[in-house]
C-alpha positions in Angstrom: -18.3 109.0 10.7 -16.5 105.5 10.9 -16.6 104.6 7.4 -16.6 100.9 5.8 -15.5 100.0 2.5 -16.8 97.0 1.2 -14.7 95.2 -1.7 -16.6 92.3 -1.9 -20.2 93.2 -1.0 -21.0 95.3 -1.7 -10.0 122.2 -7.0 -8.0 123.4 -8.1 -8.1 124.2 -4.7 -4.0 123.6 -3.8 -2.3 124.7 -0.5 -0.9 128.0 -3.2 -4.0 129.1 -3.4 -5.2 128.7 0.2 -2.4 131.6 0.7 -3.7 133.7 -1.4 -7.3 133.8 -0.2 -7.3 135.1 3.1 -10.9 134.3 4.7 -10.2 130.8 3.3 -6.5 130.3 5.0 -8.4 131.6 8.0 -11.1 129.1 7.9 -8.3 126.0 7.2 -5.8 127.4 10.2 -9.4 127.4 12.4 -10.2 123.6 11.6 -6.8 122.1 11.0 -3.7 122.0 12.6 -1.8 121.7 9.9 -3.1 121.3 5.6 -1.2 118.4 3.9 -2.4 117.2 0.8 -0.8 113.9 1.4 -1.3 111.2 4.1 1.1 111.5 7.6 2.6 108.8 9.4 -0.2 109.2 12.2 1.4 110.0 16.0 1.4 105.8 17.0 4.1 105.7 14.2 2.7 102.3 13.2 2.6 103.3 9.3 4.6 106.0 7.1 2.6 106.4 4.0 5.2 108.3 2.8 7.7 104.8 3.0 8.7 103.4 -0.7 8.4 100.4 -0.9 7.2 98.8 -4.0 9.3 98.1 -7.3 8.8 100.4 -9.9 8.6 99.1 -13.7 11.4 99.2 -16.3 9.5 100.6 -19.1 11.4 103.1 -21.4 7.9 104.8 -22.7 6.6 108.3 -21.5 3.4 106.2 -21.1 3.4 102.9 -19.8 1.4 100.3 -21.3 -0.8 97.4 -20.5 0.7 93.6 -20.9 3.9 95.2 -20.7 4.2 97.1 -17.5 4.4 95.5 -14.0 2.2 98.2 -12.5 -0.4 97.2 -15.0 -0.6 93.6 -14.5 -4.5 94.0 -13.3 -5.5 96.2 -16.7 -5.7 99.3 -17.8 -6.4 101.4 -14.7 -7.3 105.3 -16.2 -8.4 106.0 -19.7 -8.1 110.5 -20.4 -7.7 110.7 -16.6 -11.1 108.9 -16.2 -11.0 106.2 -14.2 -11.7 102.7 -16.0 -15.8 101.9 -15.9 -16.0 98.9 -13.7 -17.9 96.1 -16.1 -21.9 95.5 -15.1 -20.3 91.9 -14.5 -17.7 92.9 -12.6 -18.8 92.7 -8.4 -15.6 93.4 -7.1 -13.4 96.1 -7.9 -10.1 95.5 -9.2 -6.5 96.9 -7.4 -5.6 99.9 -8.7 -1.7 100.3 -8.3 -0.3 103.6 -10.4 3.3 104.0 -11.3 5.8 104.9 -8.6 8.7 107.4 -7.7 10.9 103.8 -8.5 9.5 103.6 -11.7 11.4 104.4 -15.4 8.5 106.2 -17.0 7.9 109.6 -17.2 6.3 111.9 -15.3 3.2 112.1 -18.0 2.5 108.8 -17.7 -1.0 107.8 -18.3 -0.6 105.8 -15.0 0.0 108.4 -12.9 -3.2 110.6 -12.4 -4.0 110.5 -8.1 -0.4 110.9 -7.1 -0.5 114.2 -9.0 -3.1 115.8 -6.8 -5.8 118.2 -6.9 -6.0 119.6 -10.3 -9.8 121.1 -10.0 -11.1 124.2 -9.3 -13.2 123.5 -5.3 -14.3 125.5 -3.1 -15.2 125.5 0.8 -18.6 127.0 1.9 -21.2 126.9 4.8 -24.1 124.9 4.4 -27.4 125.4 5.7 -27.4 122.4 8.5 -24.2 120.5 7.9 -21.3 122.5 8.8 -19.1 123.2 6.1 -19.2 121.5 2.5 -17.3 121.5 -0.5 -18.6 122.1 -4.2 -16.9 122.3 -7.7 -16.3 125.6 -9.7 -16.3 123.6 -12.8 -17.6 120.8 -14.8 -16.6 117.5 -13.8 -16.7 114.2 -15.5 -18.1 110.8 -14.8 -15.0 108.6 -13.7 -12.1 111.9 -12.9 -10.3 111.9 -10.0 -11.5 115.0 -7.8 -9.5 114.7 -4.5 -8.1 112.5 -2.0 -9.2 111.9 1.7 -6.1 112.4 3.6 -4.9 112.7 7.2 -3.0 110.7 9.5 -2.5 107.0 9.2 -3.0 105.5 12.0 -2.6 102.0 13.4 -6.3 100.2 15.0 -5.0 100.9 18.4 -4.5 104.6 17.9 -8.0 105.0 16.1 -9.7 103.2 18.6 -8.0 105.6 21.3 -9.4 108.8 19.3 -13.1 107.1 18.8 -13.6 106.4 21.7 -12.1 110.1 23.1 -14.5 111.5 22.0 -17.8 113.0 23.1 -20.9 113.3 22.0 -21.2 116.6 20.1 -17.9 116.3 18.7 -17.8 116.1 14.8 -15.6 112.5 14.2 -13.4 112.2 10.8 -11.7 108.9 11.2 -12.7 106.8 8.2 -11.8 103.1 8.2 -11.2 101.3 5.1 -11.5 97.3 4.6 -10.2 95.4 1.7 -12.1 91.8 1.9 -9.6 90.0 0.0 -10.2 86.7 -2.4 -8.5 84.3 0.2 -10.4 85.9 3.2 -8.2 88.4 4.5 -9.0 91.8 5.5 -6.9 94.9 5.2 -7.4 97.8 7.0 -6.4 101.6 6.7 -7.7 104.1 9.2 -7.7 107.8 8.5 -7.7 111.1 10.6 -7.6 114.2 8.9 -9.1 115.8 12.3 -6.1 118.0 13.0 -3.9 117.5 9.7 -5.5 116.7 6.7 -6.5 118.3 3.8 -9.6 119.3 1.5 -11.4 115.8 1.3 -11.8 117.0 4.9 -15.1 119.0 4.3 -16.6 116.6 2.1 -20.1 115.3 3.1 -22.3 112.6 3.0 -25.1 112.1 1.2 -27.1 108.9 0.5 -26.9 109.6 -3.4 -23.8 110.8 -3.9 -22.0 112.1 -6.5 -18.7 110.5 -6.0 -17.0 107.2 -4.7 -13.6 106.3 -2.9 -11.3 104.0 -4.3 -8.3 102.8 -2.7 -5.4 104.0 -4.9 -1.7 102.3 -4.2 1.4 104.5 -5.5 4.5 103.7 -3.4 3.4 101.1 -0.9 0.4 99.1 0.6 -0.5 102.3 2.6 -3.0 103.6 -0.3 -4.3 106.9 -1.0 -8.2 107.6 -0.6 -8.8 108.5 -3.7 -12.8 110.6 -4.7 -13.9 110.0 -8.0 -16.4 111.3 -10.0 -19.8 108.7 -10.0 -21.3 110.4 -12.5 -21.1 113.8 -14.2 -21.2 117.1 -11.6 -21.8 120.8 -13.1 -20.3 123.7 -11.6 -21.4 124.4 -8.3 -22.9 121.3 -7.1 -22.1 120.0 -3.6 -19.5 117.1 -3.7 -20.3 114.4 -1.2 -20.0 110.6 -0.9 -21.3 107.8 0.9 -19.8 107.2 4.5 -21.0 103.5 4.9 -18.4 102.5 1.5 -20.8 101.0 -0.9 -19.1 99.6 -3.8 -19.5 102.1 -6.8 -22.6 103.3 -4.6 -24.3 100.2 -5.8 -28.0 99.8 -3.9 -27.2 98.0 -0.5 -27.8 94.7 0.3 -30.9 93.6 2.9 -28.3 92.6 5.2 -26.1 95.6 5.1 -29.7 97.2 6.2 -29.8 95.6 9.1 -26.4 96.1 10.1 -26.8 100.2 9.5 -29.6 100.0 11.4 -28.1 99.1 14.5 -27.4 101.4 17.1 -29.9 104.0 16.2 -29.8 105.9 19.1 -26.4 106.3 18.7 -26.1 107.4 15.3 -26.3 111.4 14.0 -29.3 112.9 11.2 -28.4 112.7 8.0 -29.3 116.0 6.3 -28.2 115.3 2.8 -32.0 115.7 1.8 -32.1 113.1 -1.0 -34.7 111.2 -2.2 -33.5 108.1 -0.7 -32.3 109.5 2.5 -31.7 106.8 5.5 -31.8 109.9 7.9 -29.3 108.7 9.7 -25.5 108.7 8.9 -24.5 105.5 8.7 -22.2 104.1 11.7 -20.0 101.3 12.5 -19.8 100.5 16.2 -16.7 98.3 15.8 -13.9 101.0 17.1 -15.9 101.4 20.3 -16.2 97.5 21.0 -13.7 95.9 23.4 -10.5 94.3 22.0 -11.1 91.3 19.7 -9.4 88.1 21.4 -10.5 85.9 18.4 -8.4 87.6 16.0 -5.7 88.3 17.6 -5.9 92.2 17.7 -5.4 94.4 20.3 
């Protein structure tokens, strides 16, 4: 699944408790290398997530507040640990940039709610025809951060080099993530959790899903893939979200149609069995096209 997010168009399951539960620490040591609940500078070394880099705010509050803190100069980001409803007006999302390790607040700031983790009760389990999934053991509300995508970081190069590694039967987990920005620009962020990751790992897709990524910024540009909550999930539903990136899993576009229906032959079933189902998963053939001359990237 190459993954696209598009800005502009468009458990508490910790690493403790994977110790503990002895046919599920099986299971993670048989799929991953390594569990890290946080990103990984990826083995090209072209990015370390884990780099501080951004200011941190001067406020003297346990809770920082809007109008007065630096980190909130876009609004109000989380309201109870909910993320903030983007407005029916509203077609892009705003930058969502949480209080840092630089930062004078405390640690129960309001502003700090992905950089805390996984703070929900999930679990891993065998589906019928998708591989592994992951479902809730508890309620979940509309707009609450569930879990974060993580892996390695890697540089366009290096995720090109793993695409196109691969063969046909193997399972890819490299997302890509693009930030169309208001002067044209386009930020990327490619993700492997393949051999170290974490849970967001076993997530699925499904072409009404349940949740939706944001890209969440703590102490640098590198952000977090954050999951939350499009709506509210009861205990023991499947979590999954859309691999193609719509924006709030808005309907998609005529023209973003056309551009998932390329390459047909090349792209996997979807099995996620909803009423809108595309039957395929969607697909981006950009990491398996030559070098791009034009813009300058290699």
């Amino acid at each position: 699944m190459v993954c696209c997010w598009y800005l502009t168009e468009i458990g508490k399951l910790v690493v403790c408790e994977w110790e503990k539960m002895g046919t599920e620490k099986g299971l993670l040591n048989l799929v991953l290398s390594k569990y890290s609940p946080d990103n990984v500078a990826g083995a090209d070394g072209d990015i370390d997530p884990t780099e501080i880099t951004f200011p941190g705010c001067s406020c003297l509050t346990s809770s920082c507040m809007v109008h007065t803190c630096s980190c909130l100069r876009f609004g109000e980001n989380y309201n109870s640990l909910c993320l903030r409803p983007t407005g029916e007006e509203e077609e892009y999302t705003r930058p969502v940039f949480e209080c840092n390790a630089m930062c004078q607040c405390g640690e129960s700031c309001q502003n700090r709610v992905v950089q805390r983790g996984l703070q929900l009760r999930l679990e891993v389990f065998k589906t019928e025809k998708k591989g592994w999934g992951l479902r809730t053991l508890e309620f979940i509300a509309k707009g609450r951060f569930v879990c974060e995508y993580a892996g390695e970081v890697l540089g366009f190069n290096e995720a090109r080099r793993r695409i196109q590694a691969q063969k046909s039967k193997d399972s890819n987990y490299i997302i890509v993530v693009r930030e169309h920005l208001h002067n044209g620009q386009v930020m990327e962020t490619f993700v492997d959790p393949t051999c170290i990751g974490n849970i967001g790992r076993f997530l699925n897709h499904s072409c009404e899903p349940n949740l939706f990524m944001v890209p969440v910024r703590v102490d640098s540009m590198a952000p977090k893939l954050a999951l939350f909550a499009a709506t509210d999930i009861s205990a023991g539903e499947e979590l999954s979200y859309d691999y193609s990136g719509r924006f709030h899993n808005l309907p998609i576009t005529n023209r973003e149609q056309k551009y998932l229906e390329e390459d047909n032959r090349l792209r996997k079933p979807c099995y996620c069995g909803s009423r809108t189902c595309a039957s395929f998963l969607p697909w981006d053939s950009s990491l398996f096209s030559a070098p791009d001359t034009c813009s300058g990237r290699h």
